[in-house]
C-alpha positions in Angstrom: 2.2 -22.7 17.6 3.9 -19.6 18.4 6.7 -17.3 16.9 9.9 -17.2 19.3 13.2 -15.2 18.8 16.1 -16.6 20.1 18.0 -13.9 22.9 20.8 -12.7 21.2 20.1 -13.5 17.5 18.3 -12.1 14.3 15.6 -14.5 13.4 12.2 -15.9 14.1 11.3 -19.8 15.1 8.2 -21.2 15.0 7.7 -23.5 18.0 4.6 -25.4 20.1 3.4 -23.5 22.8 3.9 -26.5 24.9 7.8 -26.4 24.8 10.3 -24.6 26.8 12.2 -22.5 26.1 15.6 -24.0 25.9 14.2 -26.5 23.0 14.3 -23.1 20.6 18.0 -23.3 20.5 21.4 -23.1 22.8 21.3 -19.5 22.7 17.5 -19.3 23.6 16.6 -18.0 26.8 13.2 -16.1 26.2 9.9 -16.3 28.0 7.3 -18.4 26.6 5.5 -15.7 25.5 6.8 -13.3 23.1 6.8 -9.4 24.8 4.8 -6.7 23.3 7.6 -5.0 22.3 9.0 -8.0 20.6 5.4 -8.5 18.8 5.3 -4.6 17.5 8.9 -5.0 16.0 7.5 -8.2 13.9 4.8 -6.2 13.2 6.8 -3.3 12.5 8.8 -5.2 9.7 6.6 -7.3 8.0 4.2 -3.3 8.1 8.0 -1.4 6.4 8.1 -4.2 3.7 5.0 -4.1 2.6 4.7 -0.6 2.1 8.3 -0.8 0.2 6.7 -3.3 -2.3 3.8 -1.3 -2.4 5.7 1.8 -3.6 7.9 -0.2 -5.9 4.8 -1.3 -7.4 3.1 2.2 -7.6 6.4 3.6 -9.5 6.5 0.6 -12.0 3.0 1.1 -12.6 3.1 4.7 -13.1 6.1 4.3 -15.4 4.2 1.7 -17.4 1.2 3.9 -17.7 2.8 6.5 -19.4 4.6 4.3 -21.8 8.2 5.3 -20.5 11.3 4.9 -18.1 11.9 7.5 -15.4 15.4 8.5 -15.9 16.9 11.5 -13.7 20.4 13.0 -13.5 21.4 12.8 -17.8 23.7 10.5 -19.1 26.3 10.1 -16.8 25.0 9.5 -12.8 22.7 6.5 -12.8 22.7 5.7 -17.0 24.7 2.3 -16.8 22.5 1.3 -14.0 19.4 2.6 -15.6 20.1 0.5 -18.8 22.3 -2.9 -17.3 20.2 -6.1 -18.1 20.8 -6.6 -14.5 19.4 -4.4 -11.9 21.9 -3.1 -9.4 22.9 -4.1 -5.9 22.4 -1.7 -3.0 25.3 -2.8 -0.4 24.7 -1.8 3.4 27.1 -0.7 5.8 26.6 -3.2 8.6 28.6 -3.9 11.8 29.6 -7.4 12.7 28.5 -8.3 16.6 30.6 -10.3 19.0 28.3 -12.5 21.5 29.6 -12.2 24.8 28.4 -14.7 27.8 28.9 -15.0 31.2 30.6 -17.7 33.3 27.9 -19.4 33.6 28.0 -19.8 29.7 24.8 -18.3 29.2 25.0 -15.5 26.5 24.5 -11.9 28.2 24.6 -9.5 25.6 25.5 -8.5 21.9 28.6 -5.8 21.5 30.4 -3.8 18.1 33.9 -3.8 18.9 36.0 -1.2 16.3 38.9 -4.0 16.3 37.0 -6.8 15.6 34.9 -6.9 12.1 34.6 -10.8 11.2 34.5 -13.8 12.7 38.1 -14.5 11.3 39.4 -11.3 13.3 37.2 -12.6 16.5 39.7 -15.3 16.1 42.8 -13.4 15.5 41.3 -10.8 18.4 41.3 -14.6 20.9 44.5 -15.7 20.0 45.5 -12.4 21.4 43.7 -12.4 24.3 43.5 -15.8 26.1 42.3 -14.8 28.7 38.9 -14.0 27.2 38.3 -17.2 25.3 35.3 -18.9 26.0 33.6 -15.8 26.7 33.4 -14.3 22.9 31.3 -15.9 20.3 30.8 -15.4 16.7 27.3 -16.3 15.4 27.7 -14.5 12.3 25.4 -11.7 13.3 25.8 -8.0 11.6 23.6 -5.4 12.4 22.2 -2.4 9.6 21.7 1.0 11.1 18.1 2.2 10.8 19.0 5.3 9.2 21.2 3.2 7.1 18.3 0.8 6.0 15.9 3.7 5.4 18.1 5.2 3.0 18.5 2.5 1.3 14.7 1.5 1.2 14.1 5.0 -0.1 16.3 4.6 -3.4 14.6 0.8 -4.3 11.5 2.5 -6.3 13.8 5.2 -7.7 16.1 2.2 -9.2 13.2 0.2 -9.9 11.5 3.0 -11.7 14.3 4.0 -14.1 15.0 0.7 -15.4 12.7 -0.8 -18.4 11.7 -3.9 -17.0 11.0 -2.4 -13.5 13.1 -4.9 -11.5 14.1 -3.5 -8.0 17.5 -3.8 -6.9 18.2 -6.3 -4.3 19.7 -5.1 -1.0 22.6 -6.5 0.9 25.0 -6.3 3.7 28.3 -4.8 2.2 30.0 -7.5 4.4 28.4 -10.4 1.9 29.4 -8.3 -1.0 30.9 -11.6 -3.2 33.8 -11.3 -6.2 31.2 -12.7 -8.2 29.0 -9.5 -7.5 32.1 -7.1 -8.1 32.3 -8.9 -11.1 28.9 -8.7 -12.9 26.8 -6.1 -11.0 26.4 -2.1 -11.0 26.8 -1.3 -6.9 25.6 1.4 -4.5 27.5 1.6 -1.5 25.3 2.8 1.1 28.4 4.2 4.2 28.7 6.5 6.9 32.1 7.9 5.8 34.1 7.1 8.9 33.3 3.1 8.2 34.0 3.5 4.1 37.6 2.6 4.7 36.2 -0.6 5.9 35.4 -1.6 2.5 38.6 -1.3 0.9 36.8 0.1 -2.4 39.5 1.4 -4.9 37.7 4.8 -4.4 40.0 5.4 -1.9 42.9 5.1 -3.9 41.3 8.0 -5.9 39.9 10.3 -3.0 41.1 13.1 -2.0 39.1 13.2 1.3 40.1 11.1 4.2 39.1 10.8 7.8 40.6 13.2 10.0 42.5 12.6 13.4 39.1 12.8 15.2 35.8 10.8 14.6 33.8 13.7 13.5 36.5 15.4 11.3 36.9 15.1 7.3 40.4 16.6 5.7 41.0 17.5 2.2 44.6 16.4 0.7 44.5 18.3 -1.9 43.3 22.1 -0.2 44.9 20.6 3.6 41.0 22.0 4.8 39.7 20.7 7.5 35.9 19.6 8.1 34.4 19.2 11.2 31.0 17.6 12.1 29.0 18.5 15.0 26.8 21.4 16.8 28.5 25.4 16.2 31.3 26.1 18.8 29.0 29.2 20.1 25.9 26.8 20.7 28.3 24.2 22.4 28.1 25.8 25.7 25.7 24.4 28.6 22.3 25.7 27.4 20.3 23.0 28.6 19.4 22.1 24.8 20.2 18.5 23.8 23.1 17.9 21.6 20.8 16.3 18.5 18.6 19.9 18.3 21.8 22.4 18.0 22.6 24.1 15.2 25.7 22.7 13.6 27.2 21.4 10.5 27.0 17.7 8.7 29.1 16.4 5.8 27.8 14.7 2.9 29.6 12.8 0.1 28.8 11.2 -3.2 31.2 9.8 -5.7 31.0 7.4 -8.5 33.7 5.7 -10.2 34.1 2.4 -12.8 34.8 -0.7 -10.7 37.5 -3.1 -11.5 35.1 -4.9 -13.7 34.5 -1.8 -15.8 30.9 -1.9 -13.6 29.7 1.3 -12.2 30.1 1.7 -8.6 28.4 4.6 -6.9 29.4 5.3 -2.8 26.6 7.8 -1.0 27.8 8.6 2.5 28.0 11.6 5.1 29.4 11.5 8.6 25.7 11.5 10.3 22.1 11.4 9.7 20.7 14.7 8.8 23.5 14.7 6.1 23.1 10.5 4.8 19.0 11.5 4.1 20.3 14.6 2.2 22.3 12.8 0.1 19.6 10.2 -1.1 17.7 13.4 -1.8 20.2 14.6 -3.8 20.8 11.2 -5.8 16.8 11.5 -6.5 17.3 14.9 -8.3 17.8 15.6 -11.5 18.2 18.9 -11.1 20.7 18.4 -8.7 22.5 16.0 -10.8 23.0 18.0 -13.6 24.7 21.0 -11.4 27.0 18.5 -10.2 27.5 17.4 -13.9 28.2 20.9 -14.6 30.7 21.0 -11.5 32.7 18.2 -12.6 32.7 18.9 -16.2 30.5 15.6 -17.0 33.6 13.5 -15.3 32.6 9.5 -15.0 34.2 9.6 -12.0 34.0 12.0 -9.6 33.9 12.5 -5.7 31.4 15.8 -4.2 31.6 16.8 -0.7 28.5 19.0 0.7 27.6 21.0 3.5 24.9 20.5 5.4 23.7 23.3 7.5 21.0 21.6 10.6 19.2 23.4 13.8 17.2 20.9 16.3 17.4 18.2 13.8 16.6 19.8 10.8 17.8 20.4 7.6 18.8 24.3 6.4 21.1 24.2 3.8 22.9 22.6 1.7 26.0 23.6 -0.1 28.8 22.2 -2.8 32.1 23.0 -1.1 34.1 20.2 -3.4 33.4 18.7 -6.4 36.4 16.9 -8.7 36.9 14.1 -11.2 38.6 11.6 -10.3 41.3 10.0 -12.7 42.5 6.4 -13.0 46.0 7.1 -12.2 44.8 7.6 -8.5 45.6 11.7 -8.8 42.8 13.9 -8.5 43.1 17.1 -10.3 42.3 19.9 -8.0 38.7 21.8 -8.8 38.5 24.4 -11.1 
């Protein structure tokens, strides 16, 4: 027996050596014999879940020892989560993928089109474009950004940890987000900010930030300031150093809110990496927290916008430029 993955999809068979390769599935057009590369990702995996349950375990363990439950950030950031009987939902941003084949039939690669998010607007997307029917396929695959899924797998013993009986939160494209899960769970949407409007969260009905006219720009309603992402205009010029070590700026925003359900629903995002990780940082301390608390005046809902100051792909600084509460009219008072 031997482990296969199918070319093109997201999962693992289990198949006799003897069989070829086209009994593995339509889409199936691997060698016999798994690659090296193939065989360090499996082992890469099953290697990152381990040592996630592994530190799950080491936090509900130290928690037990001492006879109490870690909880960070006062009353107001994580509390509800903290004492729920259910533990919370951590909701990916994921990108749906379109499978494109050839003429021949035979599936040639895997693509993220902006226009096309679900298989319902694949079909809306064909309808519009005969011409390329029969070339694009929906296998209801969805792909989670590594930096995305690290995040998140950073926050599951913080959760864990605060909450009495220990439980972990379960983790979960934002695309299989249910009404049922609206309904009776606390959430953390995990975003890059340019995708949040993808969500449609009520948030943003509230906010006051929106995406600008460019990918990499963030614009304040309330202030009409602009915020732009990317490497200082004086280091732009051709140096010869690549883009990812210039010194530069990244955005970062938190807010948190009471979902339709009267649930709480907290949204961690930032227009690129350096600034995502900074924000989990953030949400881990207390310290942190409570200046924030402070900021907003110990608002239930609020939305923060940071700063994030990076050179060659590291972190410098971080700084509050906007902190408000958020009110349930959909008007956000400006800062004090």
């Amino acid at each position: 027996m031997r482990l296969q993955i199918p070319k093109g999809e997201y999962r693992l068979l289990l198949v006799n050596a003897s069989e070829g390769a086209e009994d593995a599935g339509a889409l199936s057009n691997t060698p016999k014999r798994p690659t090296a590369q193939k065989i360090m990702s499996i082992v890469f995996i099953c290697c990152l879940a381990l040592c996630t349950m592994l530190w799950v375990e080491a936090f509900r363990t130290q928690s037990a020892a001492h006879g109490k439950t870690l909880t960070i950030g006062g009353d107001s950031f994580w509390r509800q989560v903290a004492i729920d009987k259910r533990p919370p939902l951590i909701a990916v941003g994921d990108f749906y993928m379109v499978v494109e084949s050839g003429p021949d039939g035979k599936i040639q690669r895997l693509s993220m089109r902006p226009a096309i998010r679900s298989g319902r607007e694949l079909d809306d997307y064909v309808k519009m474009h005969p011409d390329q029917y029969g070339s694009l396929h929906d296998r209801d695959i969805h792909r989670v950004p590594a930096n995305i899924a690290k995040s998140a797998a950073a926050l599951l013993p913080l959760l864990a940890s605060m909450r009495q009986d220990g439980h972990p939160p379960e983790i979960i494209p934002a695309s299989q987000i249910s009404q049922e899960m609206i309904d009776a769970d606390n959430i953390v949407y995990i975003e890059y900010f340019p995708e949040l409007a993808s969500l449609r969260l009520p948030l943003l009905g509230r906010s006051r930030i929106v995406s600008g006219p460019n990918a990499n720009e963030l614009t304040d309603i309330s202030s009409h300031r602009t915020f732009k992402a990317g490497p200082l205009a004086s280091d732009a010029r051709d140096t010869g150093i690549p883009i990812k070590d210039l010194s530069g700026y990244d955005y970062g925003y938190i807010a948190a809110y009471t979902g339709p359900s009267g649930h709480r629903i907290i949204v961690i995002s930032a227009m690129g990496n350096s600034a995502l990780s900074q924000m989990i940082r953030l949400a881990s301390d207390s310290r942190q927290l409570d200046l924030l608390s402070r900021e907003t005046r110990g608002a239930n809902s609020f939305e923060a916008l940071y700063q994030v100051r990076t050179a060659r792909g590291l972190v410098f600084d971080t700084n509050l430029v906007i902190a408000r509460a958020l009110t349930a009219a959909g008007r956000a008072p400006d800062a004090p």
